[in-house]
N, C-alpha and C positions, 0 to 999 in steps of 0.2 A: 350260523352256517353261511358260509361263502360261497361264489362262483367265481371264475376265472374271466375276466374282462379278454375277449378274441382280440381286440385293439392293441394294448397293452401289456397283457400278461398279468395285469397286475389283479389283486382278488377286487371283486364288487358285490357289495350287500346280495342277497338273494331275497329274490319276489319275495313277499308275504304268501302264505299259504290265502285260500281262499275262504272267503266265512262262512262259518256252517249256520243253519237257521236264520229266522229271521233279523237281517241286518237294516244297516243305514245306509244312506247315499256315500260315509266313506268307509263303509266299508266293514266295520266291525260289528259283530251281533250282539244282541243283547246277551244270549248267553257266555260268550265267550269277557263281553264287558264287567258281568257280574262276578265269572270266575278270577278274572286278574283284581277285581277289588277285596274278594274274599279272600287275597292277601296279605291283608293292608290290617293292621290289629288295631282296634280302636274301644275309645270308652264310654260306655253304655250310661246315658245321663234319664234322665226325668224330664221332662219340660212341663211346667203347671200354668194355669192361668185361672184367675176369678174373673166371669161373665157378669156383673154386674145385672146386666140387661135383663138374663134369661132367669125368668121364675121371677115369685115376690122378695127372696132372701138373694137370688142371684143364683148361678151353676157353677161350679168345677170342671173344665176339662184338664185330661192328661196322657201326654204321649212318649212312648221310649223313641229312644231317640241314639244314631250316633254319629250324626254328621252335624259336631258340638265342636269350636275350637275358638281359641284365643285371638283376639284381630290385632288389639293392639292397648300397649301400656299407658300412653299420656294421649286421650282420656282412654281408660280403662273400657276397653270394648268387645263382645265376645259376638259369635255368628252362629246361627243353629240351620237348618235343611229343612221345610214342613212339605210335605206334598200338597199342591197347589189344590184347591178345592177339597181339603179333607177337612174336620171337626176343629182342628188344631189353628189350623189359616183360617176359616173361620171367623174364629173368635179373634184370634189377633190382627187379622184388618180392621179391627174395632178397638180393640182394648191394647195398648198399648205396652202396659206392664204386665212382665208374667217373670217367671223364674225356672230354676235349677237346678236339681237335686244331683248330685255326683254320685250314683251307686255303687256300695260297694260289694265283695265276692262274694257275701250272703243276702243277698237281695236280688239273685237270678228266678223267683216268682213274682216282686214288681214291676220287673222288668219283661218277661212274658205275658202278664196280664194287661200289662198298657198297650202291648206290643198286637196283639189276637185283631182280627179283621172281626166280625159279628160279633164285636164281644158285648157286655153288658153295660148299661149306662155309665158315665161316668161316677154318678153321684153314689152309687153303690157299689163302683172299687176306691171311692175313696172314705166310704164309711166306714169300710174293712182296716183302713191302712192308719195307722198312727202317722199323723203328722202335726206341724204347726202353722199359724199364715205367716208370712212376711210382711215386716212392719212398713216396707215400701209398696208391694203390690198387691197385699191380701192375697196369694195366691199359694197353695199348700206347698210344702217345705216336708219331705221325705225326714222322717226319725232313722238316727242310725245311718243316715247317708255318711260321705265323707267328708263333704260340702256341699255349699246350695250358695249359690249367687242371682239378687235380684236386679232385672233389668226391664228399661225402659227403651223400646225400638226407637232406633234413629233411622233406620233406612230396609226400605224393601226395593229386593230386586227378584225379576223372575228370571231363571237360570232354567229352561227346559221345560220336567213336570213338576218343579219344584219352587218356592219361594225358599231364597234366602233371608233373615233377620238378621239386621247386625243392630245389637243392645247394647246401650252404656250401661256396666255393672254401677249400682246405686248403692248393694251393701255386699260384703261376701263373708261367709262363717266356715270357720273349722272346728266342727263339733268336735269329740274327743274319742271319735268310731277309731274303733282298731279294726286291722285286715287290709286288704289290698283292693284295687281296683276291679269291678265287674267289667270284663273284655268279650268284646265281639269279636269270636275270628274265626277263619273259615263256616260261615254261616252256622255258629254258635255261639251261645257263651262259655265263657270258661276264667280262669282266675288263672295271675300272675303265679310261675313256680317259683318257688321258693329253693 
C-alpha cells in the first residue's frame, strides 16, 4: 500500500500499521512475529543426547525441534535453536556430542511427544521408541527416520531466548525409510503433497 508524497507527487511507503499486543521497543509483537514465521515451512528433526553424568548408566534427553539447518560444506557443519535454560541446553553445556534424527511423514507422534511441555521423563519416551546409539555420541538415533547425523558442538552463541549450536557433522546415514519429510507449517505438522 502507498501514499502520495505532498512534495513530490511521487508514491511513498505507507506507515506500518500499529502492533497489536504485547510488543518490542521496535515495534512488532510477539504475536503478529509468530504468525509471519508460521509461514515459513520447515523440517521437523529429533535432537538426542546421552548424559553420561546423570544416573549410574547415564540419561537420554530428547527434543523436537525445527530450527535445524545446514551451516556449511568444508568442514561439514549443521546449527540447531534450544531454548536457553531448558532440559536440552542443559545437557549440552556439558556434553558436547549429541545428534539427529530427520523425521519422517509417519513419525508425526515422535515428534509431538518430544515436543508436549509437562510431558513424561525422558527415559520412558525413549523406552517406548525403537532406536539405535551412535557410534560417535552414544546418543539415540530414531528407527525409520530419514537420516540422522552425529555431531560434536564447535560453537555456542546466545541469540535472545535461545542458544544456537553449530556441530561439525562426524558421521551421516541414509537409512533406506521411504516417504517424505515430517513438515512444520502453520503451527502444525503435516506432510509433503504429492
Amino acid at each position: 500500500m502507498f501514499t502520495t508524497s505532498a512534495a513530490s507527487g511521487s508514491p511513498a511507503p505507507a506507515a506500518p500499521a500499529a502492533p497489536s499486543g504485547p510488543g518490542h521497543a521496535e515495534g512488532v509483537s510477539n504475536e503478529e512475529f509468530r504468525a509471519a514465521m508460521s509461514q515459513l515451512a520447515a523440517g521437523v528433526v529429533l535432537v538426542t543426547a546421552h548424559d553420561p553424568e546423570d544416573g549410574p548408566r547415564g540419561e537420554d534427553a530428547g527434543m523436537t525441534a525445527t530450527a535445524f539447518v545446514s551451516v556449511s560444506l568444508d568442514p561439514p557443519l549443521v546449527m540447531v535453536s534450544v531454548r536457553t535454560g531448558s532440559r536440552m541446553d542443559d545437557v549440552l553445556t556439558d556434553q558436547p556430542l549429541w545428534a539427529v534424527s530427520l523425521l519422517g511423514e509417519d513419525q508425526r507422534d515422535i515428534a509431538g511427544r518430544f515436543a508436549m511441555s509437562g510431558r513424561l521423563s525422558d527415559s520412558l519416551l525413549f523406552a517406548s521408541l525403537p532406536h539405535t546409539r551412535g557410534a560417535y555420541t552414544g546418543a539415540p538415533l530414531v528407527e525409520g527416520g530419514l537420516g540422522a547425523v552425529e555431531c560434536r558442538t564447535e560453537q555456542r552463541v546466545r541469540a535472545g531466548d535461545h542458544t544456537l549450536l553449530i556441530g561439525r557433522v562426524l558421521s551421516a546415514a541414509l537409512p533406506s525409510a521411504e516417504g517424505g519429510p515430517l513438515v512444520y507449517y502453520r503451527g502444525r505438522y503435516r506432510h509433503l503433497g504429492r
